[in-house]
C-alpha positions in Angstrom: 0.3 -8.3 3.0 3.0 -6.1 2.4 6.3 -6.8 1.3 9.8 -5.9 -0.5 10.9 -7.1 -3.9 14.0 -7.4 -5.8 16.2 -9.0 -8.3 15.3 -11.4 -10.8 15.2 -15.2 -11.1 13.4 -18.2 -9.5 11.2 -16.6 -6.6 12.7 -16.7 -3.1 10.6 -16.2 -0.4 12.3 -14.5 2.7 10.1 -15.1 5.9 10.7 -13.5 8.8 10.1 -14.7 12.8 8.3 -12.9 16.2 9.8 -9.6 16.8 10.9 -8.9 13.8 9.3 -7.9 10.2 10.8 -7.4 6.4 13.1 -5.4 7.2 15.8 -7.6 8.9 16.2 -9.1 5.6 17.9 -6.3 4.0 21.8 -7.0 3.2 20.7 -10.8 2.4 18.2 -9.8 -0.2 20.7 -7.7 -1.8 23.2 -10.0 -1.9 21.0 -13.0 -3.5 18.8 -10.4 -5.9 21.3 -10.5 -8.8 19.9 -14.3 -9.5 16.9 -14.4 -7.2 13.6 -12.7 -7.3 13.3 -11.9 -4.1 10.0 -11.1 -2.2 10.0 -10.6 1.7 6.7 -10.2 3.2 5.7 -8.5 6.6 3.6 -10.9 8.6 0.0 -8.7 9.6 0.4 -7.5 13.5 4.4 -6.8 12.4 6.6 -4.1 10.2 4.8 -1.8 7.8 1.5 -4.2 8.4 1.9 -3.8 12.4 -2.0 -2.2 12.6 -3.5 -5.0 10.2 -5.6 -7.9 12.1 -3.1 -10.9 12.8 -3.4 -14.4 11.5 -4.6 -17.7 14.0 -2.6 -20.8 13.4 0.1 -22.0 11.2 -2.1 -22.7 8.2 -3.3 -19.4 8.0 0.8 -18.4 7.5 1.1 -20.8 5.1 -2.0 -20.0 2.8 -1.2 -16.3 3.5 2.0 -17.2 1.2 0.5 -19.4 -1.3 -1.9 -16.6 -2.2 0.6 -13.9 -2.2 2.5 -16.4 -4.6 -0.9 -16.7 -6.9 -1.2 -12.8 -6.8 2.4 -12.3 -8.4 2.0 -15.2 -10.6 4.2 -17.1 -9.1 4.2 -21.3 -8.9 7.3 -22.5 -8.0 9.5 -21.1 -5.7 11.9 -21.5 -2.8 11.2 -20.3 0.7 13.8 -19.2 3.6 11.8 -19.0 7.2 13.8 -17.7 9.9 12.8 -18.6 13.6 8.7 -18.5 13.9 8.5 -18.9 10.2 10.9 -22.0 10.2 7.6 -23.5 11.2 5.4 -22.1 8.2 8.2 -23.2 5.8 7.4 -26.6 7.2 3.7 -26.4 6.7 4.5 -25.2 3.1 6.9 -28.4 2.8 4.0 -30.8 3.9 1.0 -28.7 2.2 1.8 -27.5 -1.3 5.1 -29.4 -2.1 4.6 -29.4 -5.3 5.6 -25.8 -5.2 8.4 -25.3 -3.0 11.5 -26.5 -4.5 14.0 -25.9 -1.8 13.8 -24.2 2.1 16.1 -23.1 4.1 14.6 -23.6 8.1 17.0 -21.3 10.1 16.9 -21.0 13.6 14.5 -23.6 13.7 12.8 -26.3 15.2 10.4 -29.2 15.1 9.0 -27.8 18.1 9.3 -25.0 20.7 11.2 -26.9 23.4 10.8 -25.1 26.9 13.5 -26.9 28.3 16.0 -25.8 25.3 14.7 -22.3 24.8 16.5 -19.2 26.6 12.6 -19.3 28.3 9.8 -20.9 27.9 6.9 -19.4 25.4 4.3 -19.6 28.2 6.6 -16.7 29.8 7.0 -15.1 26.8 3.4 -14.8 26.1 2.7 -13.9 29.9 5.6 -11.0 29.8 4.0 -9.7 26.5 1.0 -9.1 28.2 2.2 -7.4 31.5 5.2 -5.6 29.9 3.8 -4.7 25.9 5.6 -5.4 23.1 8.2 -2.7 23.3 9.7 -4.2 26.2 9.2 -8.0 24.7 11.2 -7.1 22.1 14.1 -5.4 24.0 14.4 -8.5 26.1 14.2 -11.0 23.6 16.3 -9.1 20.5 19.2 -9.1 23.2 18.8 -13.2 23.0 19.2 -13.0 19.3 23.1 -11.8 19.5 25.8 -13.8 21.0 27.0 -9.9 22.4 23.5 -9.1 23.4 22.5 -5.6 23.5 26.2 -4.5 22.6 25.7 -6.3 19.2 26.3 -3.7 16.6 22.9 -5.0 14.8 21.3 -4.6 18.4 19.8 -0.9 18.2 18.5 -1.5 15.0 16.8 -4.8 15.3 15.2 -3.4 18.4 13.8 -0.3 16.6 12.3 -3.3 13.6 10.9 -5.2 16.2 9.6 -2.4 18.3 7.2 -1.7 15.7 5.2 -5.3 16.2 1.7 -5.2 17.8 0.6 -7.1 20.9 -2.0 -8.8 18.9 0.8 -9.6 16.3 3.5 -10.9 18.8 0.4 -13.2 20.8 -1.2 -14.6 17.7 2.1 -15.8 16.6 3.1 -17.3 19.8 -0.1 -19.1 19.9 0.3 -20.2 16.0 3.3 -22.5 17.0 1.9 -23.5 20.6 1.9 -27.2 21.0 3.0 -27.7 17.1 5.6 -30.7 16.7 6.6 -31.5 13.6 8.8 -34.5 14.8 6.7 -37.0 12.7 5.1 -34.8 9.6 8.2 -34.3 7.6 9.1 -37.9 6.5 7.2 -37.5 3.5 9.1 -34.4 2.7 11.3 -35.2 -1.0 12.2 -31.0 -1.4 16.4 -30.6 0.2 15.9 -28.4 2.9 19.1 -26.9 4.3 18.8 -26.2 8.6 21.2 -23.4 9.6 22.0 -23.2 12.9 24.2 -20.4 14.9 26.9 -21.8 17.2 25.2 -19.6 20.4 21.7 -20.4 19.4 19.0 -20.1 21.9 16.0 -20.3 20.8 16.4 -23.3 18.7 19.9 -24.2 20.2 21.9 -27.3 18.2 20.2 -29.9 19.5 17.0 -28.3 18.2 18.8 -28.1 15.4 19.9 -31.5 14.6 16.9 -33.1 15.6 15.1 -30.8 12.9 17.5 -32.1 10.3 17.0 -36.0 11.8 13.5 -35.9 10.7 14.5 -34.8 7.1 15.2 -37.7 4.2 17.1 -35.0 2.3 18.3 -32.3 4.7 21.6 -31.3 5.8 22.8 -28.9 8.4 25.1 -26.3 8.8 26.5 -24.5 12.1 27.9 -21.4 12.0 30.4 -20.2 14.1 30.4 -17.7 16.8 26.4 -16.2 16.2 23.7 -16.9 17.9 20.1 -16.0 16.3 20.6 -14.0 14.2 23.5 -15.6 12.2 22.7 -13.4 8.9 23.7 -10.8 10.9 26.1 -11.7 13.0 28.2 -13.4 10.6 26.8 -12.5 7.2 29.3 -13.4 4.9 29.2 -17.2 6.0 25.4 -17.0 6.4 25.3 -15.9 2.7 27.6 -18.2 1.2 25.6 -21.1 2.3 22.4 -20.2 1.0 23.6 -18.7 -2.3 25.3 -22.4 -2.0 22.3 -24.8 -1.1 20.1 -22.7 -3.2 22.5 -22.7 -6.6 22.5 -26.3 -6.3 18.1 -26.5 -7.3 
């Protein structure tokens, strides 16, 4: 896979969800690389690896990281999954905890809920193929903002997530389809931190809090007036609690 690098310190992996790719994690990898080593992958189908052949299901994520991890030498480290990869940050908490010391599941869920979500991911999928991925991501990047398309992180979001493939955006929808984590993270001992944006809705709070119920040592944190893309939105906040949760390992 590709990926971006920078800074120094305990490995931090940066994940990044559908629509999206390395990129988006700019401004919060330079704020945590003066004490993080900071690697952000682009998921194959998405970013600078949109024409490489997708993955199929959420252990293929999950492994994809672990060998990227023994590639760079890396054993321990951290992991921040946004959205879609909230998911593979929970595989990685239930298959190789040994090596993931603390995760940070933001706009996340145990589950895609069709009834929470802004729609469900059968209409997702079914608008990917009859509109293209261009168009997907137009429509569901303006979800992402509480402002929608008038978000001043809007235009360049879109232009990221523009750049996905079809075979990308479907293989990842079908990775989390019919996932539920509700009962597979008891065993989990790593503290995981859930952030959550006040306008949230693909995960909205309830997604949310049920995510951190299922933890023995999570905790949650809301952040005000942001929706999806809290790091953007309200970047500040967003990076004072992870520079918080994560100083604490």
């Amino acid at each position: 896979m590709e990926f971006r690098r920078r800074g120094s310190g305990r490995p931090l992996f940066l994940l990044h969800g559908f629509c999206s790719s390395s990129a988006i994690w700019g401004p919060l990898a330079e704020a945590l690389a003066p004490g993080r080593d900071v690697i952000a992958p682009d998921w194959p189908g998405f970013g600078r690896d949109a024409m490489t052949q997708p993955l199929h299901g959420l252990p293929a994520y999950a492994d994809a990281i672990v060998m990227l991890a023994d590639e760079l030498g890396i054993d321990g480290f951290d992991v921040l999954g946004h959205s879609f990869s909230g998911f593979v940050a929970q595989q990685l908490l239930r298959a190789v905890p040994g090596r993931v010391g603390r995760a940070v599941l933001y706009g996340a869920g145990l589950r895609v809920d069709p009834a929470l979500r802004f729609e469900p991911l059968d209409q997702t999928l079914a608008r990917l193929r009859a509109e293209g991925p261009r168009a997907t991501a137009r429509r569901v990047l303006a979800s992402w903002f509480r402002e929608g398309e008038q978000a001043p992180a809007y235009a360049a979001c879109l232009e990221d997530g523009m750049s996905m493939s079809a075979a990308g955006a479907a293989s990842m929808m079908a990775a989390v389809h019919g996932v539920d984590y509700t009962q597979a993270l008891a065993a989990v001992r790593a503290p995981v931190l859930v952030i959550s944006g006040e306008y949230e809705r693909s995960h909205p709070l309830a997604s949310a809090m049920a995510l951190r119920a299922a933890l023995s040592h999570g905790s949650l944190c809301v952040l005000p007036d942001c929706g999806h893309a809290a790091h953007l939105e309200r970047p500040s906040l967003f990076n004072a609690a992870v520079r918080e949760f994560l100083a604490q390992g």
